[in-house]
C-alpha positions as CSV (number, residue, x, y, z in Angstrom):
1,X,31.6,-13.0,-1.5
2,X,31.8,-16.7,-3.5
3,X,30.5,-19.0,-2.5
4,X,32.3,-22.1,-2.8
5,X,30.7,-25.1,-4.7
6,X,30.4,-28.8,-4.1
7,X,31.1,-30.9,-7.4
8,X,31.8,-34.9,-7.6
9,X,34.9,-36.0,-9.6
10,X,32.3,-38.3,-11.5
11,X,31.4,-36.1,-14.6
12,X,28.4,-38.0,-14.9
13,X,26.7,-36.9,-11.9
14,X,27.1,-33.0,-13.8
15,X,27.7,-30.3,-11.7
16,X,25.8,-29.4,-8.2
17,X,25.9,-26.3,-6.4
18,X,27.5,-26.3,-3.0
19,X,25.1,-26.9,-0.1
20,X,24.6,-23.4,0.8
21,X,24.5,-21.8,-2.2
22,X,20.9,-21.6,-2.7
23,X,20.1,-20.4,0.8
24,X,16.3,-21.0,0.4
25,X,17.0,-25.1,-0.9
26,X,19.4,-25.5,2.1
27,X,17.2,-24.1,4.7
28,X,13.9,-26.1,3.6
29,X,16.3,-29.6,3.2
30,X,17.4,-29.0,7.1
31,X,14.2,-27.9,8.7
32,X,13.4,-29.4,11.7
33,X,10.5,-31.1,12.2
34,X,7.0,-29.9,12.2
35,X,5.6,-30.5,15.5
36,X,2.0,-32.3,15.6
37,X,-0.4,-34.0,18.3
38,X,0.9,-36.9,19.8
39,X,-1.4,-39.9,19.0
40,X,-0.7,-44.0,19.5
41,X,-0.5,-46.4,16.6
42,X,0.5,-49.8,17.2
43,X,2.0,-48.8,20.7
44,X,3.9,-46.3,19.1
45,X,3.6,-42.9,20.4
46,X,4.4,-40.5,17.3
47,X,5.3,-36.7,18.8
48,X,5.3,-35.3,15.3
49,X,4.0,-36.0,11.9
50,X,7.5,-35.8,10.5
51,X,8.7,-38.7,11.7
52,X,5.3,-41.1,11.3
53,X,6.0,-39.8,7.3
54,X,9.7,-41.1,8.5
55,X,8.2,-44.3,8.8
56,X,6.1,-44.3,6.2
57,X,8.9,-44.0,3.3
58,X,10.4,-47.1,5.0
59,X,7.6,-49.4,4.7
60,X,7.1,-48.0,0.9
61,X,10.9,-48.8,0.5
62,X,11.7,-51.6,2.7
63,X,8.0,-53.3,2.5
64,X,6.8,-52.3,-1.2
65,X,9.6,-51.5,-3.5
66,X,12.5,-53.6,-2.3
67,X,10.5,-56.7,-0.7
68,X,12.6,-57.0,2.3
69,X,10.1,-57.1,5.0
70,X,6.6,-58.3,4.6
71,X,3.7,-55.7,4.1
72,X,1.3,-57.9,6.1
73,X,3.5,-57.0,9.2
74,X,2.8,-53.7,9.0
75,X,-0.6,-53.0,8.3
76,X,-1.1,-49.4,9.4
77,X,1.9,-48.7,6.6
78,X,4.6,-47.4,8.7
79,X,7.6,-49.6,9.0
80,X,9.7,-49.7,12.8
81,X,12.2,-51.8,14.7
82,X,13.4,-52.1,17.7
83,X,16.2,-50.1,17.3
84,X,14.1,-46.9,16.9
85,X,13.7,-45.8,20.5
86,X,17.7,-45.5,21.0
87,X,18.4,-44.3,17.6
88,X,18.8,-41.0,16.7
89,X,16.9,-39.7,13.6
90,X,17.8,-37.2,10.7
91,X,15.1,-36.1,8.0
92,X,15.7,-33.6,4.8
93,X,12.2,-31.7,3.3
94,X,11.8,-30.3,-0.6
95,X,10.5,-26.9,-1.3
96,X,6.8,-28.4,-0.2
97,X,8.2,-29.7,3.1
98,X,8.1,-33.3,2.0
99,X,10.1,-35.7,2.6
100,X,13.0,-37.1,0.9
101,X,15.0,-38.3,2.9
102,X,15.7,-40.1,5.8
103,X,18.6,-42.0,7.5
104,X,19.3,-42.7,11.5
105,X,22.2,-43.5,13.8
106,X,22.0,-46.5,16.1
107,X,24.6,-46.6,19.0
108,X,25.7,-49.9,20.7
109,X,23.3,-52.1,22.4
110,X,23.2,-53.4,25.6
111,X,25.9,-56.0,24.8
112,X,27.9,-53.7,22.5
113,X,26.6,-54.6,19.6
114,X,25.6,-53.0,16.4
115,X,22.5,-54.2,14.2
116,X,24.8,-55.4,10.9
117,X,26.8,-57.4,13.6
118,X,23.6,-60.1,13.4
119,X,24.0,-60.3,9.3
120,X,27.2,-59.3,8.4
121,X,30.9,-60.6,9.7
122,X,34.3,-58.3,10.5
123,X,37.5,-59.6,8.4
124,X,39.5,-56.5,8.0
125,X,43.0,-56.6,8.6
126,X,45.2,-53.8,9.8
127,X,41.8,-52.2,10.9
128,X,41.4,-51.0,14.8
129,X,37.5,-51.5,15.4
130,X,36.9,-48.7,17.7
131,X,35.2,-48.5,21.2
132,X,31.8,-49.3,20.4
133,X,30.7,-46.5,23.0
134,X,32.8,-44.4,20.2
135,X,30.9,-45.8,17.0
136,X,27.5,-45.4,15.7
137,X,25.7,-47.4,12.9
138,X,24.3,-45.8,9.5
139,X,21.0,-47.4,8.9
140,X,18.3,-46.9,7.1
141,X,19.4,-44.0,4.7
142,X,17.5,-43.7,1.9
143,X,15.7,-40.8,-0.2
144,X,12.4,-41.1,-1.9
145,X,12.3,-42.7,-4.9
146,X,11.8,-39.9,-7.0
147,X,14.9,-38.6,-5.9
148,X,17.1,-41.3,-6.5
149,X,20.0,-41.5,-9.5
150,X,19.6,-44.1,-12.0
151,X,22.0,-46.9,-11.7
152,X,25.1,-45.8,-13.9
153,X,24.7,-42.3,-13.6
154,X,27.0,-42.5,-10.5
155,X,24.8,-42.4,-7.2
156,X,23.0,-45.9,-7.0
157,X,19.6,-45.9,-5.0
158,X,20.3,-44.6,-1.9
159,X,19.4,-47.6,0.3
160,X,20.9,-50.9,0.5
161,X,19.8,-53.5,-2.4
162,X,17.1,-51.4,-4.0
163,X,16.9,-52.4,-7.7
164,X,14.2,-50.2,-8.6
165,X,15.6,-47.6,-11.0
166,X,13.5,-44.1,-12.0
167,X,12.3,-42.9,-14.7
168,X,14.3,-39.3,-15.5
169,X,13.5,-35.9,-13.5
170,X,15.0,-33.0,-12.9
171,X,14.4,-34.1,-9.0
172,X,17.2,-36.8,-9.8
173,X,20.0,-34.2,-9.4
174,X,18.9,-32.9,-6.2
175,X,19.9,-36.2,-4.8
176,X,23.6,-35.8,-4.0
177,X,22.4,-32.9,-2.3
178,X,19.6,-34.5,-0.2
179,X,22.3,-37.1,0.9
180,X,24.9,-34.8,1.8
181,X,22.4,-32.4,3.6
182,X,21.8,-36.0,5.9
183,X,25.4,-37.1,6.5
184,X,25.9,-33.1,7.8
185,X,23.5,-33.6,10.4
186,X,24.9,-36.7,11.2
187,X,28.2,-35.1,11.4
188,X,27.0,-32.6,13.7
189,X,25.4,-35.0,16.1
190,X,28.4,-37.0,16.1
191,X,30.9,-34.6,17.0
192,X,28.8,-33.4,19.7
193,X,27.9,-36.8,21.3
194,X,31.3,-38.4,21.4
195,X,30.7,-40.6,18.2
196,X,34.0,-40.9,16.2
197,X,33.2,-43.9,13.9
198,X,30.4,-45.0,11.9
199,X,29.4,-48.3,10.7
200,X,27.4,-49.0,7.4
201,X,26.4,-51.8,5.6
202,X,25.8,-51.0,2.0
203,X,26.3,-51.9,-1.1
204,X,29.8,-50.9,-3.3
205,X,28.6,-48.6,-5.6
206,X,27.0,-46.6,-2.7
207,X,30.6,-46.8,-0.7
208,X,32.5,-45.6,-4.0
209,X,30.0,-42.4,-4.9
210,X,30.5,-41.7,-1.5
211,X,34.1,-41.7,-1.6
212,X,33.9,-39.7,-4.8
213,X,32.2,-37.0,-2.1
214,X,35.4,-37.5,0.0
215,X,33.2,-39.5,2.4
216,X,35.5,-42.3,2.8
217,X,34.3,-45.5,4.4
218,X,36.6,-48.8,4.1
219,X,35.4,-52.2,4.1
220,X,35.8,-54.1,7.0
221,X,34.2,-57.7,6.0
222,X,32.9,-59.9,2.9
223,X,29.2,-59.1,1.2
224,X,26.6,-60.9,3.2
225,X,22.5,-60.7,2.8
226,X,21.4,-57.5,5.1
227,X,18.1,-56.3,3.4
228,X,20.2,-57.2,-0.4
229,X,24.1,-58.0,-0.7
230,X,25.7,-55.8,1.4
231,X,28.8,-55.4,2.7
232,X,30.1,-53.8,6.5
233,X,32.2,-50.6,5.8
234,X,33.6,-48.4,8.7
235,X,33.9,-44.6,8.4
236,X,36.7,-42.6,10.7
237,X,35.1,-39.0,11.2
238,X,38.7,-37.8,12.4
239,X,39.8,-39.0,8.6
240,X,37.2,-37.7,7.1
241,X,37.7,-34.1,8.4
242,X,41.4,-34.4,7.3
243,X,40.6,-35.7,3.5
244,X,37.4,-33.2,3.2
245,X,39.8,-30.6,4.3
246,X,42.3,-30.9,1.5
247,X,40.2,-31.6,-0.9
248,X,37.3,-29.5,-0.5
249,X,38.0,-26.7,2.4
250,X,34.4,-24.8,1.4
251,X,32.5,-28.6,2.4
252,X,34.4,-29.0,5.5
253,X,33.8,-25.3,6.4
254,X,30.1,-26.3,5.7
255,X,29.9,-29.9,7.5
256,X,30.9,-27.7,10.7
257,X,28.7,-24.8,10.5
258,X,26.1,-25.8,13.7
259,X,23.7,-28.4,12.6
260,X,19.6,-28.3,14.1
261,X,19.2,-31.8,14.7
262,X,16.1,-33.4,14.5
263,X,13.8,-34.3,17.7
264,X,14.3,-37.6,18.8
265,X,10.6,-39.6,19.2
266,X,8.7,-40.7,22.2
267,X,8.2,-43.9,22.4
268,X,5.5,-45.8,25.3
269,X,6.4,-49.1,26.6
């Protein structure tokens, strides 16, 4: 039987095997996490080493490489908010099971509002914000910095504002793959758990190499300063299907094959 393949329409980015072609790649990028003995850091109670490594790669991002938060504020090395306990988190492994990538979904908070909400302003006209109970926010997606794509080879760094580009590796064109592997589970969670829209703030070349992916998100509001110049997109999952669908039946056939999420963390008050 062929199997189909997933290629960008940006030449540049060369030409990546479908997902599930390599069976062995796509079951190691969405294993679930490695369970491990809960222990307390910094009144954080970690259930599994998977996700403390989650935090880890976002202090070394968000702390080291991009200077958005302080390092002093985070001395054990493990960056966290106080978003995590509600959020929902996603991880993709290498052939090692290591980490490379990591993003999370962060519904609504008590007053229906979304993190980017406290950075970023809403201008779009014509555009029906949905039911925040409907909506989840994109945050934190990023993949290790060996994994990232050099700036004008198509697929920026994969977190907002990062200017750090890499030197070349063959690990380089795994990336698309990484990040699709991490909007699927996203996509699976969502569909399950009532979540129609997402919200993103990123930066524009990340919003139009995700569109070359058929993952369209449209802007909903000028560039503002949210960890770099970003700028508040919104994502329709029910548009999505339909443009993933005529384009590239094989990825849509793939986004809905049934998804192991990752565990959720335990957190202690």
């Amino acid at each position: 039987m062929t199997t189909p393949r997933f290629e960008t329409q940006d030449r540049r980015l060369g030409r990546l095997d479908h997902p599930t072609r390599n069976a062995n790649l796509a079951a190691h990028l969405m294993r679930p996490p490695v369970g491990a003995p809960r222990r307390v850091e910094s009144g954080l109670r970690v259930q599994d080493r998977v996700f403390r490594s989650a935090l880890e790669l976002r202090y070394q991002v968000y702390c080291v490489e991009c200077s958005f938060l302080s390092p002093q504020d985070y001395p054990d090395g493990a960056e966290s908010d106080e978003h995590d306990d509600a959020a929902k988190h996603f991880y993709a492994f290498d052939s090692q099971d290591e980490l490379v990538g990591y993003v999370r979904l962060v519904r609504p908070d008590i007053n229906q509002r979304f993190p980017f909400q406290n950075h970023c302003t809403t201008s779009a006209h014509g555009v029906n914000l949905p039911v925040p109970g409907h909506a989840a926010e994109v945050s934190r997606l990023m993949l290790r910095r060996d994994y990232r794509r050099l700036r004008g080879n198509g697929l920026a760094d994969v977190t907002a504002g990062q200017q750090n580009a890499v030197s070349p590796g063959v690990r380089r064109d795994d990336a698309a793959q990484v990040l699709m592997t991490l909007y699927r589970q996203m996509y699976a969670y969502s569909r399950a758990n009532g979540i129609g829209h997402w919200y993103a703030a990123m930066e524009r070349p990340l919003a139009r190499s995700l569109l070359r992916m058929n993952i369209a998100f449209r802007a909903i509001g000028p560039q503002a300063d949210y960890y770099g110049p970003v700028a508040p997109y919104l994502a329709s999952l029910q548009e999505v299907e339909a443009q993933v669908g005529v384009r590239d039946p094989g990825l849509l056939a793939w986004l809905e094959e049934t998804e192991r999420c990752s565990i959720k963390p335990a957190f202690v008050n």
